[in-house]
N, C-alpha and C positions, 0 to 999 in steps of 0.2 A: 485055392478054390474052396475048401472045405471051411478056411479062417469065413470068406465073403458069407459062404452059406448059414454059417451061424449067426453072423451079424446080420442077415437079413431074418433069419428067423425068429430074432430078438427083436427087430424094430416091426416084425408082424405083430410080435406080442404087446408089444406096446402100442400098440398103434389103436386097439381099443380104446384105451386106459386115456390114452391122451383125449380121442373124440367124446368118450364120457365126460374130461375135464372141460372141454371146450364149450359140450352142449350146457353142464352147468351155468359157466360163466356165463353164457350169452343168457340164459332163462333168469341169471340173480340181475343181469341188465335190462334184459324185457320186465324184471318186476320195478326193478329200481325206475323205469323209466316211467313206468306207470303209477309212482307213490303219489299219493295224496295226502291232504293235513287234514285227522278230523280231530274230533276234541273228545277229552274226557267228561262223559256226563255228570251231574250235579247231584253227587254223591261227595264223600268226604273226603276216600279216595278209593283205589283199585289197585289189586297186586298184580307185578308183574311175572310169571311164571317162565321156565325155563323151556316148555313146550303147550301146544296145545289142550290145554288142559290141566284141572287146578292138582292132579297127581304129581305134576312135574313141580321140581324145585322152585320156590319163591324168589325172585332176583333183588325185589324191592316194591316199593310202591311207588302209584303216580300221586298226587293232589287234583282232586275235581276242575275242572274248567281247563285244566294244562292242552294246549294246542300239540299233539305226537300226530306222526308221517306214518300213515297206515303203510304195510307192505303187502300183506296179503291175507286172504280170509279160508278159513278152514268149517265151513259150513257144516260139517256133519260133527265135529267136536262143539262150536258155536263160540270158538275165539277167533282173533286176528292176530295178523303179528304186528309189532308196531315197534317205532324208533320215539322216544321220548325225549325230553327238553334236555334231560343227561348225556343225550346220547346211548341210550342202554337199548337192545334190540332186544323184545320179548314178547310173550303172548300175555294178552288179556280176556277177559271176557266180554264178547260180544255186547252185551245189552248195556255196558258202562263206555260206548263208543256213540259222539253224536256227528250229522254232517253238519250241524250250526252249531256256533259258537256258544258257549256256555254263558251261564248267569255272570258268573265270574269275567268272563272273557269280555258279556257283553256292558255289564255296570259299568267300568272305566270309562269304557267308550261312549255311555249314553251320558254319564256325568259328564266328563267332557264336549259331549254335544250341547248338555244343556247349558254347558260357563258357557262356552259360545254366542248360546242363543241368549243368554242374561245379556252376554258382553254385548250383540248386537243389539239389544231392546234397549240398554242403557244407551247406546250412542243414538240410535234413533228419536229415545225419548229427546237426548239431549240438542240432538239437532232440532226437535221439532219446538222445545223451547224456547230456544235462538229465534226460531223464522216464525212462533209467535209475540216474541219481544220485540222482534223486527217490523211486525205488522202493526203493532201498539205503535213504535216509535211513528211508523208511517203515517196512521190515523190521526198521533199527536199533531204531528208534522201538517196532514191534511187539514186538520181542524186550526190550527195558525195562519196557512194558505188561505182557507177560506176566509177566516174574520179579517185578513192583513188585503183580501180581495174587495170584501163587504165596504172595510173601510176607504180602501181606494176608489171604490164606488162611489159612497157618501160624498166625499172632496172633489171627486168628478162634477157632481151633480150641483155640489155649490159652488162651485168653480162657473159652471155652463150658466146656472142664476146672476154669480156676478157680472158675470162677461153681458149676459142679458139687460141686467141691470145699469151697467157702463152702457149698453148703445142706446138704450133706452134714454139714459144722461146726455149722452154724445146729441144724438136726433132733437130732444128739445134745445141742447142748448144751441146747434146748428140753425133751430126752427126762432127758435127767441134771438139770435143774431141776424138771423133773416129780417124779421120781424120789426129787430129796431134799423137794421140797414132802409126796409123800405120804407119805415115810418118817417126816418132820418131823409131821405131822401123826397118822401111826398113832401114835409115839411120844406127841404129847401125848396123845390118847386114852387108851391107856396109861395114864398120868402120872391123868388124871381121873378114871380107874374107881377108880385105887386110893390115892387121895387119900378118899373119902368113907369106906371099909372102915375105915381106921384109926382114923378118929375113932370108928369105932361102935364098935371095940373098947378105947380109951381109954375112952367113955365107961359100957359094961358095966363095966371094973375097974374103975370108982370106984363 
């Protein structure tokens, strides 16, 4: 009974120590859960200190523009603490902390927007010189049609003259066959009437 009672009154003593240990854990997970990235402002660079405050130990330095995972701020000293691109956990000073990206962070990216935007000016130029080479060829094109229509016209037109001119041909010589058919034909009449006279007067002289 007496073995139990000290082991209970050892696991009382402990029983602090542990809920201490736990409440930390959970508060370095409530911080961690809330980290965010800010950057290093556009200075050359910032040291990293070993506490809040530039009395505490130097750890190293950052470089200007480096993107570090804030973890938390200590307002009344005026640093943060922060996780850098090393990996290294330290304090900095507040006013070398930005929420948008730096000069540094951001030139890359703007250069890179701008090859893009060259890259896409160049393809649009290029298309739009295509689909004015294409409208040239078109209008060449157009302007062939038309003179190749002009002249198809022209050939119409003398075509419709000759064909005119053939019935115009056709109709007289139609009218001039006529013409000798009935002259041809008064003439034999003619010829018939006075074909029977003569006989009757041959045959009175006898």
């Amino acid at each position: 009974m007496t073995i139990f009672l000290r082991q209970l009154i050892r696991l009382m003593c402990l029983l602090p120590g542990l809920l201490f240990i736990s409440s930390t854990v959970l508060a370095q997970d409530a911080e961690r859960s809330s980290e965010q990235t800010v950057y290093i402002s556009d200075d050359l660079y910032t040291f990293i200190h070993a506490g809040p405050g530039r009395n505490y130990r130097i750890l190293g330095s950052v470089v200007a523009g480096t993107p570090v995972t804030l973890l938390q701020r200590n307002d009344e000293e005026g640093f943060v603490e922060i996780v850098d691109d090393k990996q290294r956990t330290g304090w900095v000073d507040n006013r070398f902390i930005s929420d948008t990206p730096s000069v540094r962070e951001s030139v890359p990216q703007l250069e890179e927007s701008l090859q893009q935007a060259q890259a896409d000016l160049a393809q649009t130029q290029q298309q739009n010189d295509l689909l004015n080479q294409q409208i040239l060829d078109l209008s060449s094109r157009n302007e062939q049609l038309q003179a190749k229509l002009q002249e198809v016209q022209q050939q119409h037109g003398e075509l419709q003259q000759q064909l005119a001119s053939i019935d115009n041909k056709i109709q007289i010589e139609w009218l001039t066959r006529g013409g000798i058919i009935a002259l041809g034909g008064l003439i034999l009449g003619v010829i018939l009437m006075l074909i029977p006279r003569k006989r009757r007067r041959n045959d009175n002289w006898m």
